[in-house]
Structures are given as structure tokens and as C-alpha cells.
C-alpha positions as CSV (number, residue, x, y, z in Angstrom):
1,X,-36.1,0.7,2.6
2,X,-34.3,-1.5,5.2
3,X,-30.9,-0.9,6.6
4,X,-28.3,-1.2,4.3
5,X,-24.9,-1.3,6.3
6,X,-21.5,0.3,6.1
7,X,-20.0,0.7,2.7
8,X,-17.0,-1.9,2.1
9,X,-17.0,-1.8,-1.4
10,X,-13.2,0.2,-2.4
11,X,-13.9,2.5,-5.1
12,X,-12.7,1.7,-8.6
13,X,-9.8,3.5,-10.4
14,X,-8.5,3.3,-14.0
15,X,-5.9,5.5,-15.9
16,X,-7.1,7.3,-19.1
17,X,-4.0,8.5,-20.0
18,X,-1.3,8.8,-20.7
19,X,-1.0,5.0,-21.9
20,X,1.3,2.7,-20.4
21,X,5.0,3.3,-21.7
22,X,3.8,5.8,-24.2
23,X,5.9,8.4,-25.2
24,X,4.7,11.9,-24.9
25,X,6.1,15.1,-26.4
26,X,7.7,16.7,-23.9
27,X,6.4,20.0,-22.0
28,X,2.5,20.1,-21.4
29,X,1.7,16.2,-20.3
30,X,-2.1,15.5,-19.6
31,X,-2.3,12.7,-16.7
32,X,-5.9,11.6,-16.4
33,X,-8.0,9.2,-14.3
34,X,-11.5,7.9,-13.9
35,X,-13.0,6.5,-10.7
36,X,-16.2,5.9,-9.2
37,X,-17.9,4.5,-6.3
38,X,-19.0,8.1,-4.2
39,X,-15.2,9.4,-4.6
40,X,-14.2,12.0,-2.2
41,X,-12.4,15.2,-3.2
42,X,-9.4,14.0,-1.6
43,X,-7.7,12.1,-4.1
44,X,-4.5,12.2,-5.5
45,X,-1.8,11.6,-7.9
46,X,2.1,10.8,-7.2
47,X,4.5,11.9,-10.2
48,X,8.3,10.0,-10.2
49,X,11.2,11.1,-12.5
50,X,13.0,8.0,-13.5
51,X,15.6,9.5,-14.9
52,X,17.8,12.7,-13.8
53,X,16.6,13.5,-10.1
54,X,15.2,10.1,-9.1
55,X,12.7,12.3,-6.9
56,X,8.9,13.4,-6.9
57,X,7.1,16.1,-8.2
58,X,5.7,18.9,-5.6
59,X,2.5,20.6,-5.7
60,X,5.1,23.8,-6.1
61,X,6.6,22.4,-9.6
62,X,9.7,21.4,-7.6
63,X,11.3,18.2,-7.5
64,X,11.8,16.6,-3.8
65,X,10.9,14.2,-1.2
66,X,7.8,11.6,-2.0
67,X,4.3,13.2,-1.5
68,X,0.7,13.3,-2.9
69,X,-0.7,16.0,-4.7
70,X,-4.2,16.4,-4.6
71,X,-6.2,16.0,-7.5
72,X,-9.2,18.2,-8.8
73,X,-12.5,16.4,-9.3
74,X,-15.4,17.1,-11.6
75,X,-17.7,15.7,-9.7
76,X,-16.9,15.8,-6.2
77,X,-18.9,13.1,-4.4
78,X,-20.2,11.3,-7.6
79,X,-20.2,8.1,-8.3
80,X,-18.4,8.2,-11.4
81,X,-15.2,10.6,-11.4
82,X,-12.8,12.2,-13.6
83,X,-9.9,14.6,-13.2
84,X,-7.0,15.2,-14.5
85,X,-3.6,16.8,-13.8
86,X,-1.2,18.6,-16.1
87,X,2.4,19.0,-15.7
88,X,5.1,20.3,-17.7
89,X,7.8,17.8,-18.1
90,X,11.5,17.8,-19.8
91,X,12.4,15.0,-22.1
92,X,12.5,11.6,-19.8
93,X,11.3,9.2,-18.4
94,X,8.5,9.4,-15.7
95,X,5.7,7.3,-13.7
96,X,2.9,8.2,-11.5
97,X,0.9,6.2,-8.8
98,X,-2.6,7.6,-8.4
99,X,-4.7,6.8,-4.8
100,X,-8.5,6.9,-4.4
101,X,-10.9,7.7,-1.8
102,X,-14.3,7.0,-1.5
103,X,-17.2,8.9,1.1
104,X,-16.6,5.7,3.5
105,X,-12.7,6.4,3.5
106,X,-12.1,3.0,1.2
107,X,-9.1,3.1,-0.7
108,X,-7.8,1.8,-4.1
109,X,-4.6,2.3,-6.0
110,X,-4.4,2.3,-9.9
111,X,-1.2,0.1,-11.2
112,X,2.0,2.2,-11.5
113,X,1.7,3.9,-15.1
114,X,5.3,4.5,-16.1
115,X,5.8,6.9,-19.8
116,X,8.3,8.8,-21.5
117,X,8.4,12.2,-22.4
118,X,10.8,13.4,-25.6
């Protein structure tokens, strides 16, 4: 086989659930996302409340300051990904942004998924 050259392809990313402005029960929510293209371990998830705090969840169950959490893969270094992340949310309204990293350190964003919890 010849030389094939750097990967520049960004990986692809699409949220499973939940769907866009659903509205969940509140307590246990299941966020989940599917990506592929060689996706690293390193990806993650942001979670926003929209309504009482206005701030973003931490990987302690805290509300503060914007960060990532990272998510757990299973498949680590496949070319088709899943994970998901559960949280445990009070009636409101919520959004999460979710970031992912492919082997070559290409990026892609999924669209803002915004939902309610009641």
C-alpha cells in the first residue's frame, strides 16, 4: 500500500438522545451520542441549566463555572462510537453541547440539544 497522508477528515457526531426539546421525567436523564471516525477516549459532554442557576454541571454533581466532562466510550479508538452519560436532574429546563475527538486530534461539535426535565 502507498502513503496515505495525514488524516483531515473531523470525526462525525450525532445525538441519540435525549430528542431535541423533549421533555424528560425528571431525576435519572440518559444523554447519549454516537460518533465515529477513530474517536479518542477524550471526548466530552457540556450540561447547561436554563433555568434556576444559569450555570454548568461539574463532574462532582455540582453546579458552577463552564467545563467539559469527559465522556466514557465503548469502544475507545473505534471507528464507530457510543457513550452515554447519566445525570440526575430536577424539574427544568436543560441543554448540552457534546465535542469530539478523533486519533489525529480533529474536532467536531454536535448542535446544541436543549430539553426539559418535569
Amino acid at each position: 500500500a502507498g502513503w496515505v497522508g495525514p488524516d483531515v477528515v473531523d470525526p462525525s457526531v450525532a445525538v441519540m438522545a435525549p430528542v431535541a426539546v423533549a421533555s424528560t421525567p425528571s431525576g435519572a436523564i440518559e444523554l447519549s451520542v454516537s460518533a465515529g471516525n477513530t474517536v479518542t477516549d477524550n471526548n466530552v459532554i457540556a450540561l447547561h441549566d436554563d433555568t434556576t442557576t444559569r450555570q454548568w454541571l461539574q463532574p462532582n454533581g455540582t453546579w458552577g463555572s463552564f467545563n467539559w466532562q469527559n465522556a466514557v466510550l465503548d469502544a475507545p479508538g473505534g471507528t464507530a462510537v457510543n457513550w452515554t452519560h447519566d445525570v440526575t436532574l430536577p424539574p427544568g429546563n436543560y441543554g448540552f453541547a457534546t465535542r469530539v475527538t478523533d486519533t489525529s486530534g480533529n474536532q467536531t461539535r454536535a448542535p446544541w440539544r436543549a430539553f426539559g426535565a418535569s
